[in-house]
C-alpha positions in Angstrom: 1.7 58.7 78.4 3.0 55.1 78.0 5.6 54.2 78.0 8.0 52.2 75.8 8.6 48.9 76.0 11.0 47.7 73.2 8.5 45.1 72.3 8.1 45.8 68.6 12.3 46.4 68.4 13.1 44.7 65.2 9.3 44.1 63.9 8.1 45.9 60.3 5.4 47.6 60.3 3.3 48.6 57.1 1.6 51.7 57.4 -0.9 53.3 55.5 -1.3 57.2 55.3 2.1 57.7 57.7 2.9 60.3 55.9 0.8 62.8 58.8 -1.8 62.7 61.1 -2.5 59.4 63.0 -0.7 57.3 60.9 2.7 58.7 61.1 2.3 59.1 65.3 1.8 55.5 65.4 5.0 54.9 63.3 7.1 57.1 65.5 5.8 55.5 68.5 6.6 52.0 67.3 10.1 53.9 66.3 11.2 54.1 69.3 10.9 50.6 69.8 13.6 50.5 66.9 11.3 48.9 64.5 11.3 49.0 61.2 8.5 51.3 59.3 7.2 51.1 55.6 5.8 54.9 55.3 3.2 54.0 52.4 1.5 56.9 51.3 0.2 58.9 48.6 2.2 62.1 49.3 6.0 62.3 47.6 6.0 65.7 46.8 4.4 68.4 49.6 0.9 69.2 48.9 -0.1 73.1 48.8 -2.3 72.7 52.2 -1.2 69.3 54.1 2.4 69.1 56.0 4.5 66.5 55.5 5.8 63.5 52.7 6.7 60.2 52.8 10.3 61.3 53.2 9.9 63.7 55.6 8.3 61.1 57.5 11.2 58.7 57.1 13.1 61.2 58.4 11.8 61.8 61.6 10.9 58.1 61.8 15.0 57.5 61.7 15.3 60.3 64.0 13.3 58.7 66.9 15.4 55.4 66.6 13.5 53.4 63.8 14.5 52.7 60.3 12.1 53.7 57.2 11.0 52.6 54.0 9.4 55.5 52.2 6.8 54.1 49.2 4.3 56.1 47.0 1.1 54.2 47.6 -2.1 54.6 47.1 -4.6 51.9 47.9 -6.5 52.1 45.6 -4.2 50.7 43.4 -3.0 46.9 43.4 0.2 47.3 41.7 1.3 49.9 44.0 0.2 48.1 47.4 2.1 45.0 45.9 5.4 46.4 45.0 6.0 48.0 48.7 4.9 44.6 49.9 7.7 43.4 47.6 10.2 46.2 48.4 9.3 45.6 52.5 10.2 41.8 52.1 13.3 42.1 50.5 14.6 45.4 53.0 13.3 44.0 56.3 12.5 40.0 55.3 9.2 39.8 56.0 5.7 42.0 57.4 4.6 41.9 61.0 1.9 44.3 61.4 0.0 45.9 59.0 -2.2 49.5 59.9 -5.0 50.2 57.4 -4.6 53.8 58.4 -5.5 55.4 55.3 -8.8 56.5 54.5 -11.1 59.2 52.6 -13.9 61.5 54.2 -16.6 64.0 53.3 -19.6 64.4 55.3 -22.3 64.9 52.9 -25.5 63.8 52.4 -26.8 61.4 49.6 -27.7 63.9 46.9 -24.9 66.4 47.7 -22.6 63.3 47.2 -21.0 63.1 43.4 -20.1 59.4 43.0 -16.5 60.3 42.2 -16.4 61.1 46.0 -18.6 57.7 46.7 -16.0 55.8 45.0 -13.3 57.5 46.4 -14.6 56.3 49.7 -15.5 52.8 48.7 -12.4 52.2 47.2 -10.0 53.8 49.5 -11.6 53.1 53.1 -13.5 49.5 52.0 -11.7 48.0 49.2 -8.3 49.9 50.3 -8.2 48.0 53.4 -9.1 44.5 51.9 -6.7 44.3 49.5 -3.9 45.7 51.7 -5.0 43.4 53.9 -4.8 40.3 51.6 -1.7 41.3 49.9 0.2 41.2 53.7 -1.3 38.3 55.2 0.7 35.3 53.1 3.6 36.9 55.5 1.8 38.4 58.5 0.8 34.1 58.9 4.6 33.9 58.6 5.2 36.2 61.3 5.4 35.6 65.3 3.5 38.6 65.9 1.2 38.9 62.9 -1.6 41.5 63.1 -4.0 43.7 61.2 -5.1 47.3 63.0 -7.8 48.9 61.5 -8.8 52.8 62.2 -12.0 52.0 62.1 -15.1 52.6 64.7 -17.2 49.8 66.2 -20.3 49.1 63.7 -23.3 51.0 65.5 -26.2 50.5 63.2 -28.0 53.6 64.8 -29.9 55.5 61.9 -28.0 58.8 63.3 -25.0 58.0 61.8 -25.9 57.2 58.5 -28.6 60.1 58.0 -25.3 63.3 56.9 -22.8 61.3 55.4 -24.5 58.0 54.6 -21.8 56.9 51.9 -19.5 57.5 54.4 -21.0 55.7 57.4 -20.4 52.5 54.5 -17.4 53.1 53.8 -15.8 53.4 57.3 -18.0 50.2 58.2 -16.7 48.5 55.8 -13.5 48.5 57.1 -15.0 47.1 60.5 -16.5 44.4 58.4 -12.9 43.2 57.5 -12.1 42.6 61.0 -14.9 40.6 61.6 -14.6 38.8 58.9 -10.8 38.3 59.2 -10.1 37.7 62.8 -12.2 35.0 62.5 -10.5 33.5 59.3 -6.9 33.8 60.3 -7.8 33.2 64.1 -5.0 32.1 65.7 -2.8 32.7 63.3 -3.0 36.7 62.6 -5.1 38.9 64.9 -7.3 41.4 63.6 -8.8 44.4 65.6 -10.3 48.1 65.1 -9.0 51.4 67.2 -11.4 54.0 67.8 -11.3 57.5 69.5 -13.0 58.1 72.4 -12.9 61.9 71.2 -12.2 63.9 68.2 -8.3 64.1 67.3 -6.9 67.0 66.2 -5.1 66.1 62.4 -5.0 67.9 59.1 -8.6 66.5 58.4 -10.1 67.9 61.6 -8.5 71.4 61.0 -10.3 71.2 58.0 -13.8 69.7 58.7 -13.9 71.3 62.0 -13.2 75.0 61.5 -11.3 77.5 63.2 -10.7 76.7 67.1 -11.6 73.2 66.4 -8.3 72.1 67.9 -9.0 73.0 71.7 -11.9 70.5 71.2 -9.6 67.5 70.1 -6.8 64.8 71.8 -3.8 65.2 69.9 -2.9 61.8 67.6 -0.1 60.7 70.9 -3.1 58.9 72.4 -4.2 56.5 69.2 -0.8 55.9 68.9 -0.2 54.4 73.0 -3.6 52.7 72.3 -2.0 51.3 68.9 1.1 50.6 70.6 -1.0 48.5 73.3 -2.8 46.5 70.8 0.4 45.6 68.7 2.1 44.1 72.1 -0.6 41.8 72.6 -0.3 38.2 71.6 -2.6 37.2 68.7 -5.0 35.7 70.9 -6.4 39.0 71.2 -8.7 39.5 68.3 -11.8 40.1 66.8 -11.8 43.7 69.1 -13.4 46.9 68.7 -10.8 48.8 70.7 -11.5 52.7 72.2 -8.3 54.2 73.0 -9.3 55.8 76.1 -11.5 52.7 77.6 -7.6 50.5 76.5 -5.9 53.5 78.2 -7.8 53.7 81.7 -7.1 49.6 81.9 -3.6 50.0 81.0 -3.3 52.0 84.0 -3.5 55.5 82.8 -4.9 58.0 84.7 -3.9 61.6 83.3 -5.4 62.2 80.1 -4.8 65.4 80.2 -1.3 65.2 78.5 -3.2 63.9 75.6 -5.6 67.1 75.2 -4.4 70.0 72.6 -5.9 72.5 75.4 -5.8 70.8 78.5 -9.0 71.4 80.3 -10.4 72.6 77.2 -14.4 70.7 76.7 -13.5 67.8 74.5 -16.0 67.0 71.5 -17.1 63.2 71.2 -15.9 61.7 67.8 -18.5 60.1 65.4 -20.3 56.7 65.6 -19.9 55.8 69.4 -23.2 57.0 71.6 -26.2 54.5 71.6 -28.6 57.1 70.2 -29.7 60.8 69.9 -30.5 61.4 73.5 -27.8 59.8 75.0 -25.0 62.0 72.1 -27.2 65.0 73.5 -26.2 64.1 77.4 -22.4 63.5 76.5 -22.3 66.9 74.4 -24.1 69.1 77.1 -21.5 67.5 80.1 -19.1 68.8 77.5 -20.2 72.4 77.3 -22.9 72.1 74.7 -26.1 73.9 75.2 -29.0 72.0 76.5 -31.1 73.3 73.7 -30.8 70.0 71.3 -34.2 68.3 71.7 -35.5 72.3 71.3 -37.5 71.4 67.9 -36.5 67.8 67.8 -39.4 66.9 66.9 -41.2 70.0 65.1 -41.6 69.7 61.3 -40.0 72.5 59.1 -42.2 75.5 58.4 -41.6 76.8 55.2 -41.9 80.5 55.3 -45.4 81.7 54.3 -45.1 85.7 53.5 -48.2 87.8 52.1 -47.7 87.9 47.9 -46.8 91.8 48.0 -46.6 90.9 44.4 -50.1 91.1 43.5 -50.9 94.2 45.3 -47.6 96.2 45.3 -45.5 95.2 42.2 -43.0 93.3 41.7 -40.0 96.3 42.5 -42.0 96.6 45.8 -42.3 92.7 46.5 -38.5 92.4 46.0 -37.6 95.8 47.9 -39.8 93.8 50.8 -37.8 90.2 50.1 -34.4 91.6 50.6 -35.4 94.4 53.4 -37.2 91.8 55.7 -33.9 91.3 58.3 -34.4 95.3 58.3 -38.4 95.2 59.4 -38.0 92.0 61.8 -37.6 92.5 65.4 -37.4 89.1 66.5 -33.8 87.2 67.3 -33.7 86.1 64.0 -34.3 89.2 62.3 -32.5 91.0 64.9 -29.5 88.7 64.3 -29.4 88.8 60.4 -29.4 92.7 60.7 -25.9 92.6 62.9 -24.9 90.0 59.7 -26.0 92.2 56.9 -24.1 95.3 58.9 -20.8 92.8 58.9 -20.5 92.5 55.6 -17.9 93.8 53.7 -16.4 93.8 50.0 -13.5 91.6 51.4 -15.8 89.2 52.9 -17.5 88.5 49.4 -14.2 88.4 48.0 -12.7 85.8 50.1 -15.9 84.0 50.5 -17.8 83.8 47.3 -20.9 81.6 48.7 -24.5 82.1 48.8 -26.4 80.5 52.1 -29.9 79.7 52.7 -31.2 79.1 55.4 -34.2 76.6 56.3 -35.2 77.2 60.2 -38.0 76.0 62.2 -39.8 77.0 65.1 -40.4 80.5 66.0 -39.1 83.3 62.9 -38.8 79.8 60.9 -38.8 80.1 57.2 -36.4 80.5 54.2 -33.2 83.3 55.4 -30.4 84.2 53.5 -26.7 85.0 53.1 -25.3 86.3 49.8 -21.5 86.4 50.0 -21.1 86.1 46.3 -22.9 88.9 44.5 -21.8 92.5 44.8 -21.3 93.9 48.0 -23.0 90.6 49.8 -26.6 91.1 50.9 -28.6 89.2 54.1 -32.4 88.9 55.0 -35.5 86.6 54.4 -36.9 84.9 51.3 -35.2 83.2 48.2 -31.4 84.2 47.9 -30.6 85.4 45.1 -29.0 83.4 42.1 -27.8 79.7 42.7 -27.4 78.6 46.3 -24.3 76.7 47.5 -25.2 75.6 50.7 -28.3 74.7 52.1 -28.7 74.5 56.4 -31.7 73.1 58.3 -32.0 73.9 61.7 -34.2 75.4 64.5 -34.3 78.9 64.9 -33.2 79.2 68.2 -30.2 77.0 67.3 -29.5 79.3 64.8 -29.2 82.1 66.9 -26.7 80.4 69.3 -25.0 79.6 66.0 -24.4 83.1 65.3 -23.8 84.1 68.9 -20.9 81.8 69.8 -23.1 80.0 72.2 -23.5 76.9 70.0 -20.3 75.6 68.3 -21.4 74.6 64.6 -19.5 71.0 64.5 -21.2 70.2 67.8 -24.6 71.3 66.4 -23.4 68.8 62.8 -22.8 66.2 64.8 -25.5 65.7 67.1 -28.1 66.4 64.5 -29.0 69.7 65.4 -27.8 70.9 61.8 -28.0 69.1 58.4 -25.8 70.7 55.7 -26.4 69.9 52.2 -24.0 71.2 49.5 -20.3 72.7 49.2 -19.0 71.4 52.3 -15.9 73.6 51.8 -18.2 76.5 51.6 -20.0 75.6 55.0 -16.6 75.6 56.6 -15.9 79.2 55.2 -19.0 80.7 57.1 -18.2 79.1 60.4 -14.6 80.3 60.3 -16.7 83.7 59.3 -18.4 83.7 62.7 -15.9 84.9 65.0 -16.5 88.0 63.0 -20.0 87.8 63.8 -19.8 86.6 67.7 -18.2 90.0 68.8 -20.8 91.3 67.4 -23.8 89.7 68.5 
């Protein structure tokens, strides 16, 4: 890793979201610098699911040789961003370096989007970082070192990474927008730049977005923070940069990335935004262990499911007995694979679950297939689910079955395009962690 060079000893650095994940690793790294940290986050009393509060944060901050200034801030509000500004100047005298760490996610499409969470987004990721940003800068133009780090990827304006989580895509760009706006305003006196991951990395986010296993796919936060730690040494003349850590890394003279990996050795997914388009994503994905099966149905067109009406001729009691018997009668890998489903479900699956799926495949066996894990005792096959439906996936059959199979990881598959999701993402993230269940099977 690199190393420590006592470069930022004595410099305050404002931090947003330190209180886990990326944000606090770059803290700790400056730490042991001995600089000085304001921890300004939202978290002062430990949440149910996340690790970590601003205080625990001081304390391992003091621990590894810094000193800490713990606020409660959210940045979405003014008054809160401006009194740890105020508190920071009259502990430390003064603010070198502010990181507009902090930032909202969910990867969902237009429609599935409620604009509570669009504003969320807006407000915390774009707005959160420009007003940070302009409450700091009167004394970041003070300071020797002054500079602005945005976690924030370079702006690729390739349709595939607006088309899930377009509101998203907007929000994160819009933080990439400030540094092009600002390094070029405060050039040469604060500099202004965006960090990037090469690769996923691992946080409380990605262990919930991801799934279960996701971890041996991801760089632990260590490398954002030498890549931070980099960036902040520089003079200010370097500005106005869209920075990946591992590309910073490699010139820095780094050559074993391994001690950066969660499961060294372990295929290593490719974080969002960075590939120049579909095919290329595809390439990158199948070097790192993904099946070579993404432009399978690229290009075909759903095909909605077409089943004789049983109804007219048989009845309605015999058209349903068909509906919800169909995995039973169908011998292809579809129907073969949604019988090994139906046989895995179990009362404490529903239980714990409480979902209903459809499914919307294309290719060969396409049409409308189901997963109830709501109703009494769960059900599986073809046709409409019954009652409401929380999650919606599109994909090609085949996909689907290397889905199921373990062959095809499902965030891969998200990623690259291979699978659109549309509803409750939290549900979606239930069924994959489901799957294991269902590999051993299959």
């Amino acid at each position: 890793m690199l190393p420590n060079t006592g470069k930022l000893a004595g410099c305050t650095l404002f931090i947003t979201g330190a209180s886990r994940g990326i944000g606090k690793a770059i803290a700790l790294k400056a730490a042991k610098d001995g600089a000085n940290i304001v921890i300004a986050a939202k978290t002062g009393v430990p949440h149910r699911t996340l690790p970590g509060t601003i205080y625990t944060a001081a304390e391992e901050i003091e621990a590894a040789g810094g000193k800490a200034l713990p606020c409660i801030v959210n940045v979405r509000e003014e008054d809160q961003i401006a009194d740890a500004v105020d508190q920071a100047v009259k502990k430390f005298g003064g603010i070198d370096v502010l990181v507009n760490n902090a930032s909202a996610i969910s990867l969902t499409g237009t429609l599935e989007t409620p604009m509570k969470k669009v504003d969320l987004m807006m407000s915390a990721n774009t707005r959160g970082t420009y007003l940070t940003s302009k409450i700091c800068l009167p004394y970041l133009r003070k300071s020797k070192i002054g500079h602005i780090l945005n976690i924030s990827p370079p702006i690729n304006l390739n349709p595939i990474w607006f088309r899930n989580h377009c509101a998203y895509t907007i929000s994160k760009y819009g933080m990439s927008m400030c540094v092009l706006g600002m390094a070029e305003e405060f050039r040469g006196e604060v500099a202004v730049n965006a960090l990037w991951p090469q690769t996923a990395i691992y946080t409380s986010a990605m262990d919930m977005l991801g799934g279960a296993g996701v971890e041996k796919q991801c760089r632990k936060t260590d490398i954002l923070a030498d890549a931070a730690y980099c960036i902040l040494a520089k003079p200010k003349s370097f500005t106005g940069n869209f920075v990946i850590d591992e590309k910073l890394l490699r010139e820095e003279g780094i050559k074993n990335f391994d001690v950066y990996a969660v499961a060294p050795g372990h295929p290593l997914l490719p974080d969002f935004f960075l590939d120049v388009d579909p095919e290329t994503l595809a390439m990158k994905m199948e070097a790192q262990g993904a099946t070579p099966t993404f432009r399978e149905g690229k290009k075909q067109e759903m095909i909605k499911h077409e089943a004789p009406d049983r109804t007219k001729a048989e009845g309605p009691e015999r058209a349903k007995h068909h509906v919800h018997f169909a995995a039973e009668s169908a011998t292809g890998p579809v129907g073969e694979t949604f019988k090994i489903i139906k046989a895995a479900i179990s009362d404490e699956v529903v239980k714990s679950t409480q979902g209903v799926y459809q499914f919307e495949l294309s290719g060969e066996e396409g049409g409308t297939w189901y997963i109830d894990l709501k109703n009494k005792g769960g059900s599986a096959g073809s046709g409409e689910p019954p009652g409401k439906v929380d999650v919606i996936m599109r994909m090609s059959s085949s996909d689907f079955v290397k889905m199921f199979s373990g062959k095809l990881k499902p965030t891969m598959a998200f990623m690259s395009g291979k699978l659109n999701i549309k509803g409750d993402m939290a549900l979606a993230i239930k069924l994959e962690k489901l799957m294991g269940q269902f590999n051993a099977k299959l």
